[in-house]
NUVEXKE-732939 format. One record per residue (C-alpha): residue in one letter; x, y, z; residue number from 0. Coordinates in pm, whole numbers, padded with zeros to 5 digits. Example, Ala and Ser with C-alpha at 12.3 -4.5 7.8 and 13.67 -1.06 7.14 Angstrom:
r A&east 01230&north -00450&up 00780&k 0
r S&east 01367&north -00106&up 00714&k 1
This chain:
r X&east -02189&north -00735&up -01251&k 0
r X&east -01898&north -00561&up -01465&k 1
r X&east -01701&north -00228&up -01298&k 2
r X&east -02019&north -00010&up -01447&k 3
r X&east -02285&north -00175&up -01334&k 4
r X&east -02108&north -00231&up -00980&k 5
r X&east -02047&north 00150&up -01003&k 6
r X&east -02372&north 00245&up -01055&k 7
r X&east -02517&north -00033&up -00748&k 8
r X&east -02272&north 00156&up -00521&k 9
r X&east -02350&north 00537&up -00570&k 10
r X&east -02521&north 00553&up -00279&k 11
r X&east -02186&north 00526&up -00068&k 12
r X&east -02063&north 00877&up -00144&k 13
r X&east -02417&north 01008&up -00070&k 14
r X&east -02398&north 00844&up 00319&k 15
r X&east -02072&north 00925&up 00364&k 16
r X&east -02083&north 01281&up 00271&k 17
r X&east -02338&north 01371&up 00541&k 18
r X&east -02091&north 01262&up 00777&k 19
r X&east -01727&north 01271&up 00709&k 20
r X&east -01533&north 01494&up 00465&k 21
r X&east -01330&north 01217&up 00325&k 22
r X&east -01406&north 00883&up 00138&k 23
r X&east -01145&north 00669&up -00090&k 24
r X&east -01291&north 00411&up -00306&k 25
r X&east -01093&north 00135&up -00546&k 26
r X&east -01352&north -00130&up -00641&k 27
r X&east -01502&north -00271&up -00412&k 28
r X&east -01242&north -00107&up -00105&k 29
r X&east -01365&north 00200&up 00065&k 30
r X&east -01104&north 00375&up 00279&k 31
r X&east -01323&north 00650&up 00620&k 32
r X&east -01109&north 00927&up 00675&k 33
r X&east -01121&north 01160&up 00953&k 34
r X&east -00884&north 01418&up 01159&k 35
r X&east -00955&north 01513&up 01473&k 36
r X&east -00663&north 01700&up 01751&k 37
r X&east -00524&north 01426&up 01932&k 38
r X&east -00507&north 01687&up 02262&k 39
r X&east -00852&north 01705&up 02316&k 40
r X&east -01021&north 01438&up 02467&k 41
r X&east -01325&north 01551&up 02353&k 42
r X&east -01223&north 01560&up 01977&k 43
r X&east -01116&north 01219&up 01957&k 44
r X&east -01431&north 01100&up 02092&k 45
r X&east -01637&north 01297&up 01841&k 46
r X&east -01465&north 01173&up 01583&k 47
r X&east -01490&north 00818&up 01690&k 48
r X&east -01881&north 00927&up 01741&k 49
r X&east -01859&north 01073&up 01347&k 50
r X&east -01736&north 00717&up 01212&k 51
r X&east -01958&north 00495&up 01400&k 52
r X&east -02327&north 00724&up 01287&k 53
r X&east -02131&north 00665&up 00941&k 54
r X&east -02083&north 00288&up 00970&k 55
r X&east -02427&north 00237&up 01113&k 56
r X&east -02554&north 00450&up 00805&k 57
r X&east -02399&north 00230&up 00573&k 58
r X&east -02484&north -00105&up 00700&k 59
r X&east -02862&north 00007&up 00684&k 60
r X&east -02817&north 00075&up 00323&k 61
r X&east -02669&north -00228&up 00255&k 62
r X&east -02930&north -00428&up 00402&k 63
r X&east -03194&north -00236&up 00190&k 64
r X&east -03024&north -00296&up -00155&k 65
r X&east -02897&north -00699&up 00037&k 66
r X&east -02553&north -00656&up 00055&k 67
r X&east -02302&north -00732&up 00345&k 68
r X&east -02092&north -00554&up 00540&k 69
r X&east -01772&north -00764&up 00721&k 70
r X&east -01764&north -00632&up 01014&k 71
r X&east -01478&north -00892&up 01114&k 72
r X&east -01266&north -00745&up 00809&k 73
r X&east -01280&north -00340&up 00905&k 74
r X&east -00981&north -00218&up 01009&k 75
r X&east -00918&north 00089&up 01236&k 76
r X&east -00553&north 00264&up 01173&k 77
r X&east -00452&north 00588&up 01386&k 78
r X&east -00156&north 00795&up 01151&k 79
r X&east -00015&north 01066&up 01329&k 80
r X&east 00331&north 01159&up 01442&k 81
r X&east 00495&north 00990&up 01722&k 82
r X&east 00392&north 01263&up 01966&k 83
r X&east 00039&north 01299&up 01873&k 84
r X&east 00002&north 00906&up 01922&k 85
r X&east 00096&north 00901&up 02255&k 86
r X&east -00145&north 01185&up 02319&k 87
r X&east -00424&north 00925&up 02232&k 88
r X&east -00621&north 00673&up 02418&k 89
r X&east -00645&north 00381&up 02197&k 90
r X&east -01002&north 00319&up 02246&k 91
r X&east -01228&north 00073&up 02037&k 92
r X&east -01440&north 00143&up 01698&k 93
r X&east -01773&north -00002&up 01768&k 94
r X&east -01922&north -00182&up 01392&k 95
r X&east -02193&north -00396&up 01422&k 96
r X&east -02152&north -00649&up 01714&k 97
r X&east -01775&north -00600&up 01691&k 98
r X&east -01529&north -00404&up 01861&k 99
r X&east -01248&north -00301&up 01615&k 100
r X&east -00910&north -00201&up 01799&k 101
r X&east -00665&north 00011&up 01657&k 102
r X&east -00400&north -00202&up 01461&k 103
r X&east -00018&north -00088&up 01394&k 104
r X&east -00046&north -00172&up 01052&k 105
r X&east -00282&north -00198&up 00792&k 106
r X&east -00280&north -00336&up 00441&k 107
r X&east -00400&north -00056&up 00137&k 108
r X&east -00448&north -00188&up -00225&k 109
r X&east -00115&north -00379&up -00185&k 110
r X&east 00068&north -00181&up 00040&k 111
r X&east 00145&north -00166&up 00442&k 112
r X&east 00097&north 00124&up 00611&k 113
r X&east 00175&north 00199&up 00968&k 114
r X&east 00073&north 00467&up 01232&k 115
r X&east 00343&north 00729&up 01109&k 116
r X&east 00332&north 00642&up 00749&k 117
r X&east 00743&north 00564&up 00774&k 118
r X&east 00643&north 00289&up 00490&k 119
r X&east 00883&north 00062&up 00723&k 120
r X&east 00665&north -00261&up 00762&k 121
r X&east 00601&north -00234&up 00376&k 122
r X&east 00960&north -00235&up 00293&k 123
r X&east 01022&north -00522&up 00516&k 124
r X&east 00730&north -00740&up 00347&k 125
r X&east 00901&north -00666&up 00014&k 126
r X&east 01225&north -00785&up 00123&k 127
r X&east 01091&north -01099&up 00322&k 128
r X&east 00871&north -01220&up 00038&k 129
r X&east 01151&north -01116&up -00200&k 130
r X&east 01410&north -01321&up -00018&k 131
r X&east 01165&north -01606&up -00027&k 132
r X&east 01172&north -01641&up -00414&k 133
r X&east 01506&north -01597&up -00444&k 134
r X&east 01584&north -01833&up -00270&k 135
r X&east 01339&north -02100&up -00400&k 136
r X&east 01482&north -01948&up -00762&k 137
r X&east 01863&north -01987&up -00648&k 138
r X&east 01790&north -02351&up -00556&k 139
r X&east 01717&north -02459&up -00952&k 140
r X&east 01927&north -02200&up -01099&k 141
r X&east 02126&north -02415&up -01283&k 142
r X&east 01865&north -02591&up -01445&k 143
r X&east 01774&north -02257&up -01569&k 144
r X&east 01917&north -02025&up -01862&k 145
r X&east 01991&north -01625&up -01766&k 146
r X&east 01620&north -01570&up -02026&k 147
r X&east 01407&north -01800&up -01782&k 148
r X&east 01615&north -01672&up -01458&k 149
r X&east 01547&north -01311&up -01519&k 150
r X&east 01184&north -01359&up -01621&k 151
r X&east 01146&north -01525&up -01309&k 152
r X&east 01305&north -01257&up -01116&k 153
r X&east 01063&north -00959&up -01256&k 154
r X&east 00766&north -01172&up -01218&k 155
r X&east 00844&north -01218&up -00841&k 156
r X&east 01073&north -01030&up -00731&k 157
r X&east 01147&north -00649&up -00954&k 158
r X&east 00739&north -00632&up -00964&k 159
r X&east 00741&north -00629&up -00603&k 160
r X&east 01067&north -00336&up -00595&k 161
r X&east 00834&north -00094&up -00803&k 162
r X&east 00472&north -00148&up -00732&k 163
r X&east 00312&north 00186&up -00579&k 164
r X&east 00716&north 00266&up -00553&k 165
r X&east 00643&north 00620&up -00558&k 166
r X&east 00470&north 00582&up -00237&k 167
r X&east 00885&north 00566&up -00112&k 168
r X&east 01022&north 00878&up -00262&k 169
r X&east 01213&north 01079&up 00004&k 170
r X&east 01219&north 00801&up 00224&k 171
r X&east 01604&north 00804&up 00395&k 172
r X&east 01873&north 00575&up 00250&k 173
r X&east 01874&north 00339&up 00495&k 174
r X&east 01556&north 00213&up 00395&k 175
r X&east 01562&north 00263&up 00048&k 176
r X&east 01933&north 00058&up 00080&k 177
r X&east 01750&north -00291&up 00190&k 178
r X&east 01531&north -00255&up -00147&k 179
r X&east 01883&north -00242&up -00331&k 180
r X&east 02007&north -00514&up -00192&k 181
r X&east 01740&north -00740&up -00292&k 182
r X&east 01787&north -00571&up -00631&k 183
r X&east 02160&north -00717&up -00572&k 184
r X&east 02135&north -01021&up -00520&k 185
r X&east 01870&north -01056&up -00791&k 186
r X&east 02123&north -00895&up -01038&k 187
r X&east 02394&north -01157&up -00879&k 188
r X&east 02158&north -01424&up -00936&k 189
r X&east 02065&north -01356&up -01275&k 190
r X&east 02436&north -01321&up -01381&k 191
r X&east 02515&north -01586&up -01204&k 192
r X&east 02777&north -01432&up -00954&k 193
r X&east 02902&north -01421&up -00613&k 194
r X&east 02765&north -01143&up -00412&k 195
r X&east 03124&north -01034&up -00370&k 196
r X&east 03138&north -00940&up -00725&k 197
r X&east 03094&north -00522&up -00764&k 198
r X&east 02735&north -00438&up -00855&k 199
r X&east 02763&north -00153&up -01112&k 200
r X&east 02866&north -00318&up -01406&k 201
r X&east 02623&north -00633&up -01306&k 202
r X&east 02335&north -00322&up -01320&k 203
r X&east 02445&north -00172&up -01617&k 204
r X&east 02474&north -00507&up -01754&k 205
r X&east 02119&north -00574&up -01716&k 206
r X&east 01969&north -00173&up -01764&k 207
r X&east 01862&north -00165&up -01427&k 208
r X&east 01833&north 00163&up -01251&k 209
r X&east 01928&north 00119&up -00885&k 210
r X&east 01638&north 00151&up -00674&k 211
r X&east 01632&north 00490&up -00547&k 212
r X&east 01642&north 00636&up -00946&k 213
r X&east 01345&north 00373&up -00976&k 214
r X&east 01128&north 00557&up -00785&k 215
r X&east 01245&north 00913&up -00930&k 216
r X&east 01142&north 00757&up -01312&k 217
r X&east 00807&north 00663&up -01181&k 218
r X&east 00753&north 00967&up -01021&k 219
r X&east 00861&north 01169&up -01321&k 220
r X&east 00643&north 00941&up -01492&k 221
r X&east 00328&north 00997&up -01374&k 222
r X&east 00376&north 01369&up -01376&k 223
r X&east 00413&north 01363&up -01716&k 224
r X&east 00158&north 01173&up -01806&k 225
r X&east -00081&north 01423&up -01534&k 226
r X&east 00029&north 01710&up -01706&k 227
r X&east -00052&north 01615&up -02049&k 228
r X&east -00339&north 01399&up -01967&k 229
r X&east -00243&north 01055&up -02085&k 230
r X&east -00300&north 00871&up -01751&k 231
r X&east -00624&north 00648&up -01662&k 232
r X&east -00742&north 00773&up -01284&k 233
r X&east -00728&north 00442&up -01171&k 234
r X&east -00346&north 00414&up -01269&k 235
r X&east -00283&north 00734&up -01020&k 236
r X&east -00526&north 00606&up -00711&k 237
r X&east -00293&north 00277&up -00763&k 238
r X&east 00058&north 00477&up -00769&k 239
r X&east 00037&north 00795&up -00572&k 240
């Protein structure tokens, strides 16, 4: 229908939603419940659970008026909270439609992983593991392949992947942050051509790279320019911050 039209069809969401939670995310055609309840009381976390089923239900009855369909197989149900609060919760199930929706550790947000304490952990590790898996398809014809083609290959798969929504990482502690940089290594080894015994700074400075932790300061410092003096698109910032 084109992003206005499908805008326009889909109004109605924030109408439902506002009667009963105070928090709704939208990007396209994903819609992101919130809620926050005290994990101590028994009696919260029921209500809550209560709040996002009459919401759910609410929904689906729309959508069957204006015949659309809501997945109830595809919902997910993440608890974040700190490591304490979790284990002050029972994990009981989110009832939509005919299906009973258990709280998963991890849950997959416009490209990113999140997990129950929002460490950013599994994310990092998807990075690296899909990461890994292109370099090494890419080391195996390097040498068919001139340091132009190699390094275009490497920011389609692999330095796109380093610094999408990389701003979601900044104050993480070093030792995550450190296995991002070492996929940036052995890209910048593979590019070059080098043994991953060679010293990395001059292979970095070689290329302009910015190691991985002053990545995610630029794109930060980025996106609070552009905020300040209004030069950023909305949907840029939902898919960054």
């Amino acid at each position: 229908m084109g992003p206005i039209l499908f805008v326009i069809y889909a109004s109605k969401l924030f109408e439902i939603t506002s009667r009963h939670l105070p928090e709704v995310h939208c990007y396209a055609d994903d819609t992101q419940l919130y809620l926050s309840f005290k994990p101590g009381l028994r009696e919260s976390q029921v209500e809550a659970l209560l709040q996002m089923q009459r919401c759910i239900e609410d929904l689906r009855q729309w959508m069957l008026i204006d015949r659309l369909k809501l997945n109830d197989e595809k919902t997910e149900f993440l608890l974040v909270g700190t490591r304490q609060q979790l284990a002050k919760l029972c994990a009981e199930p989110l009832a939509v439609g005919d299906h009973l929706i258990t709280p998963c550790q991890e849950a997959k947000n416009l490209g990113c992983w999140f997990d129950q304490q929002l460490s950013m952990v599994t994310n990092i590790n998807k990075i690296c593991s899909a990461s890994y898996f292109y370099l090494h398809n890419i080391r195996r014809i390097r040498k068919f392949l001139s340091v132009e083609s190699t390094k275009l290959l490497v920011h389609a798969l692999v330095s796109s992947r380093i610094d999408y929504c990389n701003s979601l990482l900044y104050g993480l502690p070093q030792t995550q942050l450190s296995k991002l940089q070492r996929v940036q290594n052995t890209a910048a080894h593979l590019i070059c051509n080098l043994s991953r015994f060679d010293h990395i700074s001059p292979v970095l400075f070689k290329l302009h790279w910015l190691p991985v932790h002053y990545r995610i300061i630029s794109k930060v410092l980025v996106i609070t320019y552009k905020g300040i003096n209004g030069t950023v698109w909305h949907q840029n910032i939902l898919v960054t911050l």
